[in-house]
C-alpha positions as MATLAB code, in Angstrom:
seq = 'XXXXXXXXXXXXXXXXXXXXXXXXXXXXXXXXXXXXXXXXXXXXXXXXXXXXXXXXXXXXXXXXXXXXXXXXXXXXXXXXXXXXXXXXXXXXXXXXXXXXXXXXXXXXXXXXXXXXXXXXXXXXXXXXXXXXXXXXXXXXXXXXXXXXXXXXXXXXXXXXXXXXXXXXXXXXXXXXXXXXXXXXXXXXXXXXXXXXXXXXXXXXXXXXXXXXXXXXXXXXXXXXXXXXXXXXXXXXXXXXXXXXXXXXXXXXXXXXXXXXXXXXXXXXXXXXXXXXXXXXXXXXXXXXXXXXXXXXXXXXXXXXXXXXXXXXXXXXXXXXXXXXXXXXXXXXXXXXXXXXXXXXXXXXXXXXXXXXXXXXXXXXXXXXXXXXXXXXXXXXXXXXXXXXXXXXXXXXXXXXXXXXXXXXXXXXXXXXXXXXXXXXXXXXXXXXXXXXXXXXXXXXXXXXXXXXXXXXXXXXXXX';
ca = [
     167.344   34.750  103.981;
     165.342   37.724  103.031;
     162.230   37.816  100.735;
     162.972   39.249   97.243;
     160.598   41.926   96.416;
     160.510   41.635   92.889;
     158.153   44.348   90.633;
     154.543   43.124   89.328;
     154.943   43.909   85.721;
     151.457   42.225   84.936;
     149.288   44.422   84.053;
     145.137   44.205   84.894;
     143.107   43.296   81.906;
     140.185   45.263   83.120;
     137.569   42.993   81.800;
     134.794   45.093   83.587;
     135.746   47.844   81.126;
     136.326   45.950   78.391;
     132.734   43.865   78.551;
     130.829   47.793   78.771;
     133.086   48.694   76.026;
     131.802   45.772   74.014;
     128.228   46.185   74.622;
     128.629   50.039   74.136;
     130.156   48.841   70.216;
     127.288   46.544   69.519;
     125.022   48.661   70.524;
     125.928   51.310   68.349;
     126.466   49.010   65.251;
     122.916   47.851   65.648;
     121.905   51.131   65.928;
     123.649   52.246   62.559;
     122.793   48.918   60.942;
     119.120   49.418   61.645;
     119.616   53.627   60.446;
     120.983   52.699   57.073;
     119.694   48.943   56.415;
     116.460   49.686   57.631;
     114.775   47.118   55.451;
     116.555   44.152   56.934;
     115.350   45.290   60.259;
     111.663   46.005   59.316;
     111.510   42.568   58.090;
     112.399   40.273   61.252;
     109.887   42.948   63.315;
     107.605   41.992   60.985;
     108.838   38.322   61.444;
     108.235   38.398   65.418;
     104.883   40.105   64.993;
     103.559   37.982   62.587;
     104.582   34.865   64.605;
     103.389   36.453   67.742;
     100.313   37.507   66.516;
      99.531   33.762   65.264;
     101.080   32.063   68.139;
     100.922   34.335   71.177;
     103.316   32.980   73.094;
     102.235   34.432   76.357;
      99.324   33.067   77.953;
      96.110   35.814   78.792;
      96.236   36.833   82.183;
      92.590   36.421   82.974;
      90.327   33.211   82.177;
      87.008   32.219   83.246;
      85.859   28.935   83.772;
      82.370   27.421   84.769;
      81.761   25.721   88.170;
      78.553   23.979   87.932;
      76.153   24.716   91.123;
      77.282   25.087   94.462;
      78.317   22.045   96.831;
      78.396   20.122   93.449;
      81.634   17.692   92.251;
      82.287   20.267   89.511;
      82.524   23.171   91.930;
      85.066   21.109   93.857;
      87.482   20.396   90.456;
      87.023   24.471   89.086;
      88.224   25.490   92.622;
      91.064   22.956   92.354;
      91.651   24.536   88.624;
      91.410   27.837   89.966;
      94.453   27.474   92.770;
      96.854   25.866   90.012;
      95.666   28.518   87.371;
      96.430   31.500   89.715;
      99.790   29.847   91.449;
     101.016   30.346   87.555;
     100.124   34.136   87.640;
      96.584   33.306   85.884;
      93.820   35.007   87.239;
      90.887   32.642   87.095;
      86.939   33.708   87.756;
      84.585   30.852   88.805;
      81.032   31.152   87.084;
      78.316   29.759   88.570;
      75.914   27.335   85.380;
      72.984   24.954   85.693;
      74.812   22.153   85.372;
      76.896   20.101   82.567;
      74.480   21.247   80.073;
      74.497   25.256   80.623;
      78.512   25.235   81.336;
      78.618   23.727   77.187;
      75.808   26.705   76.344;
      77.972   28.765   78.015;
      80.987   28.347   76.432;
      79.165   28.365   73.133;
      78.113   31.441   73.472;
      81.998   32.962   74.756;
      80.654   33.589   77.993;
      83.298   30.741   79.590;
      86.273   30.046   78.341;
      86.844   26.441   80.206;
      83.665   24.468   80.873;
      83.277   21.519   83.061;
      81.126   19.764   81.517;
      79.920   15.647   81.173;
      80.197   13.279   78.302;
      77.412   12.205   75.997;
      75.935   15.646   75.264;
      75.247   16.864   71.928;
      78.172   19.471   70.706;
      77.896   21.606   67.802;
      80.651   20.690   64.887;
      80.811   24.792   64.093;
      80.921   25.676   67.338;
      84.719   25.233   67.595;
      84.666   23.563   70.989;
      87.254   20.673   71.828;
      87.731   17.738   74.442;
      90.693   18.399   76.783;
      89.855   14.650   78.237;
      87.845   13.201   80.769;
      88.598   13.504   84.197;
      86.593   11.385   86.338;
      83.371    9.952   86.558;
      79.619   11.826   87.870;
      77.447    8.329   88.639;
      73.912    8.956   88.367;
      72.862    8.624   92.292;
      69.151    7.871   93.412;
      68.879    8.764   96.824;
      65.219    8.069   98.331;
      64.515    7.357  102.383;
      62.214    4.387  103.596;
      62.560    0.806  103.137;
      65.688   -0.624  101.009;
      64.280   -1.305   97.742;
      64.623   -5.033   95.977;
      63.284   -4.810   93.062;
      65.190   -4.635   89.913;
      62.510   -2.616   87.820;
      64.350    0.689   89.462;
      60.834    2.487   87.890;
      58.771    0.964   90.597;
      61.087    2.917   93.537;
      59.878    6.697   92.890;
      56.550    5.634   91.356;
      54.137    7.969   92.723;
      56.236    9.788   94.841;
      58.031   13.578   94.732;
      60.977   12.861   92.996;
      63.858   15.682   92.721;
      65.752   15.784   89.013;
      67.039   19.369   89.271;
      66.402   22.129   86.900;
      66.500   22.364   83.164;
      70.140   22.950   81.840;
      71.685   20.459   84.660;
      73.144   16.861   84.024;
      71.012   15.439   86.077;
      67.967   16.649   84.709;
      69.300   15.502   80.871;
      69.926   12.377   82.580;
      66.687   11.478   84.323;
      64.503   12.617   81.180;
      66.665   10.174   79.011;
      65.983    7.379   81.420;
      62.282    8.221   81.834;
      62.089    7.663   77.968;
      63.623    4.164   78.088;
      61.622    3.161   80.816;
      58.397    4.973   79.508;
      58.519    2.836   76.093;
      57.247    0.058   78.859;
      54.855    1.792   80.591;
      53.553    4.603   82.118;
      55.269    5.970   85.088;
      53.760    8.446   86.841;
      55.299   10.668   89.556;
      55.552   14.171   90.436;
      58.581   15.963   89.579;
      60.553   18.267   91.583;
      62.886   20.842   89.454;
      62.396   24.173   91.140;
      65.069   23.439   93.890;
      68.862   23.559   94.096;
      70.811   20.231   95.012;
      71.768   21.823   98.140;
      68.055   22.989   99.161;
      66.424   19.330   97.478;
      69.475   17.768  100.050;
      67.779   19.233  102.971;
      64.040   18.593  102.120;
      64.613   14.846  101.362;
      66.568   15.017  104.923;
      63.293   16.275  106.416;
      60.752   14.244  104.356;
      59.577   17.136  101.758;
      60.351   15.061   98.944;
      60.885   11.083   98.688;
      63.698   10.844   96.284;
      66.496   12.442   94.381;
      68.447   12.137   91.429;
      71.683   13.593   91.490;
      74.542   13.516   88.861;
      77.912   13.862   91.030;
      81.531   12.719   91.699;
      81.715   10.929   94.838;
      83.566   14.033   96.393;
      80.544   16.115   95.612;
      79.758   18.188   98.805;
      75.930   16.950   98.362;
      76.441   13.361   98.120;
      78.666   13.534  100.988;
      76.333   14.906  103.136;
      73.855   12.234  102.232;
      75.855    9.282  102.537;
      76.820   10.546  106.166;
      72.679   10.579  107.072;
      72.374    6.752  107.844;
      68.112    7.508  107.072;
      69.324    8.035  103.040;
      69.626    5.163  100.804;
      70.997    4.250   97.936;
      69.368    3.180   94.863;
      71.366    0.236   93.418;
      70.946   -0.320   89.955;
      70.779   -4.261   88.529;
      70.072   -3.212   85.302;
      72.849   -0.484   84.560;
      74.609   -2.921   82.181;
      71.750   -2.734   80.116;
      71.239    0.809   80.377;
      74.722    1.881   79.545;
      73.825    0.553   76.145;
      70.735    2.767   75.779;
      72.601    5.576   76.943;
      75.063    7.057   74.971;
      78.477    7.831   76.607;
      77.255    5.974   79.621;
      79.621    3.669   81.823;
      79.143    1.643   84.762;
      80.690    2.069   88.248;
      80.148    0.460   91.689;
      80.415    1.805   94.979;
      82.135   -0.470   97.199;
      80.209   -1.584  100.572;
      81.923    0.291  103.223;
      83.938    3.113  101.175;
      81.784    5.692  103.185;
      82.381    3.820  106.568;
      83.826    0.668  107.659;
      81.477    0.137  110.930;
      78.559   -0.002  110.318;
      79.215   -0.486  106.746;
      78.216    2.409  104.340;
      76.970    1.474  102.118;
      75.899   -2.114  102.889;
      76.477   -3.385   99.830;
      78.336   -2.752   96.566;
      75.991   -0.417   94.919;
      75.460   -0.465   90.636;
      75.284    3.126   88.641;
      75.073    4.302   85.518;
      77.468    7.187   85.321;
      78.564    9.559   82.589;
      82.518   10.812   82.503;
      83.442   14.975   84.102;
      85.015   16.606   80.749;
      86.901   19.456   80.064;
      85.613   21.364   77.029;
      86.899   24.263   75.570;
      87.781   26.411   72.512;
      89.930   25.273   69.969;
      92.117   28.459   70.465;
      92.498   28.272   74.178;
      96.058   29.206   74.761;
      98.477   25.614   75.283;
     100.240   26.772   77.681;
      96.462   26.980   79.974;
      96.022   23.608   78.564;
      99.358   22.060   79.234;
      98.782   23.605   83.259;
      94.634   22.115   83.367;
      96.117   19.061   82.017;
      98.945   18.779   84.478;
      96.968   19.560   87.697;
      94.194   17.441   86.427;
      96.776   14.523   86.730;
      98.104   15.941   89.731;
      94.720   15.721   91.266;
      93.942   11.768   90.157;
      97.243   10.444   91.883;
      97.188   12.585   95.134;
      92.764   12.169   95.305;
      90.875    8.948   96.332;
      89.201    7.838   93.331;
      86.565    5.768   94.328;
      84.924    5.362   90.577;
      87.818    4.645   88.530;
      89.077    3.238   84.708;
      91.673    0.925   83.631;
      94.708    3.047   82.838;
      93.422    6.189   85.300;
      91.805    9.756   84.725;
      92.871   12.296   82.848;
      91.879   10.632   79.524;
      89.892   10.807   76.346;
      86.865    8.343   77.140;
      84.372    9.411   74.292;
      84.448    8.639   70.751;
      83.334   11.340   68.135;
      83.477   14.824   70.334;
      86.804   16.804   68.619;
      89.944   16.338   70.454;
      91.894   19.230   71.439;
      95.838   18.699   69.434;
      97.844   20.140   72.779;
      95.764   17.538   74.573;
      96.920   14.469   72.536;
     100.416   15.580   72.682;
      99.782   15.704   76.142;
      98.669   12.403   76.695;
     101.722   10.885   74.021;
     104.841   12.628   75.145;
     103.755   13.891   78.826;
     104.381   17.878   79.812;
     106.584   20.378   77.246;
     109.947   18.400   77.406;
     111.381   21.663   78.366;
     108.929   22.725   81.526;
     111.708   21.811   84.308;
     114.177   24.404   82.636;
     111.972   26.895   81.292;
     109.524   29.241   82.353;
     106.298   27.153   81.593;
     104.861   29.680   79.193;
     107.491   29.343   77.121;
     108.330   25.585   77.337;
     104.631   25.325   76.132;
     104.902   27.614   73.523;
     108.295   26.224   71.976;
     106.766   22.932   72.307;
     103.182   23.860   70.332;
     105.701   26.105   67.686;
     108.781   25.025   67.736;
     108.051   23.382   63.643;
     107.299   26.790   62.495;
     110.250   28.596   64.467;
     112.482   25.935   62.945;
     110.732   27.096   59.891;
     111.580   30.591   60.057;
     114.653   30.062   60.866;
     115.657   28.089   57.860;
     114.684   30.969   55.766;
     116.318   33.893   58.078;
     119.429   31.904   58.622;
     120.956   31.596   55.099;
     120.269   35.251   54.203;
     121.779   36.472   56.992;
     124.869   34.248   56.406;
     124.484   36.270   52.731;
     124.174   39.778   54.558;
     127.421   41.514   55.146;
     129.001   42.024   58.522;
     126.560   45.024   59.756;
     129.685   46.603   61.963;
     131.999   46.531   59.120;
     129.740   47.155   56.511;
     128.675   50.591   58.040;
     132.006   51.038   58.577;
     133.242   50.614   55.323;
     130.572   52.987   53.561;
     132.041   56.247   55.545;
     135.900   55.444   55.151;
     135.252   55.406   51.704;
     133.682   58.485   51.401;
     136.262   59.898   53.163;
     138.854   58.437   50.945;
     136.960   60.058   47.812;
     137.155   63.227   50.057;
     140.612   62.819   50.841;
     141.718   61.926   46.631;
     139.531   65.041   45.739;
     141.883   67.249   48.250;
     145.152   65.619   47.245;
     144.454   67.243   43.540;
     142.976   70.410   44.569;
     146.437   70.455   46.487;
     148.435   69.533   43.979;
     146.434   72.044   41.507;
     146.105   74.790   44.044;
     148.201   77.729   41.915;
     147.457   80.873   44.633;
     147.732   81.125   48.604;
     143.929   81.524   48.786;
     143.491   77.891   47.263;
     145.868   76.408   49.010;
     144.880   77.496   52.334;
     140.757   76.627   51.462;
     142.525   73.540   50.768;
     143.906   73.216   54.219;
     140.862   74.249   55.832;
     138.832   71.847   54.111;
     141.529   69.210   55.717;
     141.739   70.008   59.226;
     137.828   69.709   58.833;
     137.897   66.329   57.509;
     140.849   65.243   59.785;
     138.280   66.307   62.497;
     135.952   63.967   61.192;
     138.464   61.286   61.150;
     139.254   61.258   64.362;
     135.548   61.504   65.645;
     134.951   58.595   63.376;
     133.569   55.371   65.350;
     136.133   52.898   64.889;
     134.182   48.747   65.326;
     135.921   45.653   66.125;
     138.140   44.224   64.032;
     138.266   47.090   61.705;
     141.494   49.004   63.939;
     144.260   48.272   61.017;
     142.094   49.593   58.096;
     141.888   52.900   60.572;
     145.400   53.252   60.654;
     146.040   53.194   56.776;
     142.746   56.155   57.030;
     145.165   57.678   59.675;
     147.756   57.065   57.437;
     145.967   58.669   54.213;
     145.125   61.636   56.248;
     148.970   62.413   57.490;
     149.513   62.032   53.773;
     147.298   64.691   52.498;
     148.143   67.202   55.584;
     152.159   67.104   54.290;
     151.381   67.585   51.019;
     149.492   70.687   51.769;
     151.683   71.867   54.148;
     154.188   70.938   51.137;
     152.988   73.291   48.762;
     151.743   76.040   51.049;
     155.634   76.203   51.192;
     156.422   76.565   48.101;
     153.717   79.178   47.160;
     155.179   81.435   50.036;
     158.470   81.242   48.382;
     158.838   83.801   45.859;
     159.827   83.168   42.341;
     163.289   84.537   41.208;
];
């Protein structure tokens, strides 16, 4: 049995054409809403500019943030900052500071706008500066070579000698002079002080017996006390009295260094070692963009799971540790609620930014909603205004016609329609507006038979 051919009648919807054809007819109704409602339009640019102005939802594409000194624990964390800052498209610029104490001067002074800094220093209430968290610990270290030490008056170990405390404007140094004082209401200690060195240059002359000691503020994965644990002629200063010392310090804590962490055989160090230490904080001002807060935040936590973190805190690193310093608010959320609930479906940058604004977008949008429900429909509106003035047009013709007495009226009369009838059909015809064009159509067909009409009758003559 044969196939039946039987005719397609169905005919192609030609979406393709109909989609430009759309876009094409809301482009142009935007484009004549915004020429003769201009007001309505000036107002939501001056909407978006005022919220992006106070907002700015995109993050700056350059920031600069302190390292500390070279080979120090602080170098180490900026250079992690830097590779998840500029993976995000954020250019980031390491500056070299004294220490804990000149990254916070710089900052003050807008030189910085991230500073690693350390907990316990002094911080200005005008100066606009905010915690971001803590996110590890710097233990004061006492590194000296000669005979283990067994005291427990840790005075009596660099008495005398050439002790290293770094230079002014370091944490070390800020450290040292505050423990000096404690011990100094005692006694007098007398020793000579080494400051005119970096901690990678006073690393090589204890190494070589220029100086007998060293104080050093650092993270266990500073690049300094790393290359002193691996000397086995460098010891460590334990400290049995760092209880009491963390309560003459402010923003002090104590950590140990477990025997062995450095090296299982031969044990290093050989025994649990006691140290004051202070807690690595991010400062920074309180207008630093959240979505560079939300990303320091994230790698910072990043960094605590996937690092070993030899001095640690119940409940883990990053975290606000110290009472009294201004907290930054994207930081708080941060620790509450986690990363912007909408970071795994939206660009970052704008996950953060709906996340720090989304009460004041709601906001706006509770006032711009209702009057734009008010507002009539922009494609109809526009088109309404010129149908009627061509319906006034075509009423005035239909009684010039009608009153048209000679063959010069009439035919001005004509003229004048065939020129409006042009205009008709040029007209731009919106959406949902097709049927009111056909009675216009309609109007028009009208008008031309009634001039036609009495063009007629004027050309006949009178008996």
């Amino acid at each position: 049995m044969s196939k039946i051919n039987r005719p397609n009648n169905r005919e192609s919807p030609y979406i393709e054409n109909q989609f430009v054809v759309t876009v094409i007819d809301e482009a142009r109704a935007i484009w004549l809403f915004m020429r003769h409602q201009w007001y309505y339009a000036l107002a939501v640019i001056l909407a978006i500019a005022v919220l992006i102005f106070y907002f700015e939802p995109l993050p700056p594409s350059h920031i600069r943030l302190s390292k500390g000194q070279p080979n120090s624990s602080l170098e180490v964390e900026a250079k992690y900052f830097k590779q998840a800052l500029e993976e995000n498209g954020i250019k980031t610029e390491l500056i070299e500071s004294k220490g804990t104490l000149d990254s916070l001067k710089l900052l003050e002074d807008k030189k910085v706008d991230i500073a690693l800094s350390q907990s316990g220093l002094p911080i200005k209430r005008s100066s606009d500066i905010v915690s971001l968290g803590s996110l590890g610990y710097q233990a004061l270290w006492f590194f000296y070579v000669g005979p283990q030490f067994q005291g427990d008056d840790i005075s009596r170990s660099f008495e005398n000698k050439k002790i290293y405390i770094n230079r002014p404007g370091s944490g070390t140094n800020f450290m040292v002079e505050k423990l000096l004082k404690i011990y100094q209401k005692q006694r007098t200690i007398t020793f000579q002080k080494i400051d005119d060195l970096s901690p990678q240059q006073a690393v090589e002359a204890l190494k070589i017996g220029k100086i007998d000691g060293m104080f050093l503020l650092a993270g266990y994965d500073s690049l300094n006390v790393q290359s002193l644990l691996a000397d086995p002629k460098v010891q460590i200063l334990n400290f049995p009295v760092a209880q009491a010392l963390s309560l003459e310090i402010k923003g002090v804590d104590i950590v140990t260094l477990p025997k062995g962490v450095f090296s299982l055989s031969p044990p290093r160090p050989t025994q649990d070692i006691k140290m004051v230490a202070v807690a690595t904080t991010l400062f920074a001002k309180k207008n630093l963009h959240p979505e560079i807060q939300y990303l320091l935040l994230e790698s910072a936590k990043e960094r605590y799971y996937q690092d070993q973190n030899v001095f640690d805190r119940p409940g883990g690193f990053p975290e606000f540790t110290e009472r009294g310093v201004p907290r930054s608010q994207i930081a708080e959320k941060f620790y509450e609620r986690g990363p912007p609930l909408l970071a795994s479906n939206l660009p970052h940058w704008l996950a953060s930014f709906i996340e720090y604004a989304w009460f004041s977008l709601l906001a706006l949008f509770a006032i711009v909603y209702p009057l734009m429900q008010f507002r009539p429909s922009y494609r109809k509106y526009i088109y309404t205004l010129y149908t009627e003035r061509l319906y006034t047009k075509i009423f005035d013709l239909t009684s010039d016609v009608e009153a048209a007495d000679s063959l010069d009226e009439i035919n001005e009369c004509i003229r004048k329609t065939d020129a409006l009838y042009k205009k008709v059909l040029d007209l731009w015809v919106p959406k949902g507006c097709k049927d009111a064009y056909g009675s216009l159509i309609n109007a028009m067909a009208i008008l031309i038979a009634q001039g036609k009409e009495r063009q007629q009758i004027l050309l006949t003559p009178k008996n």
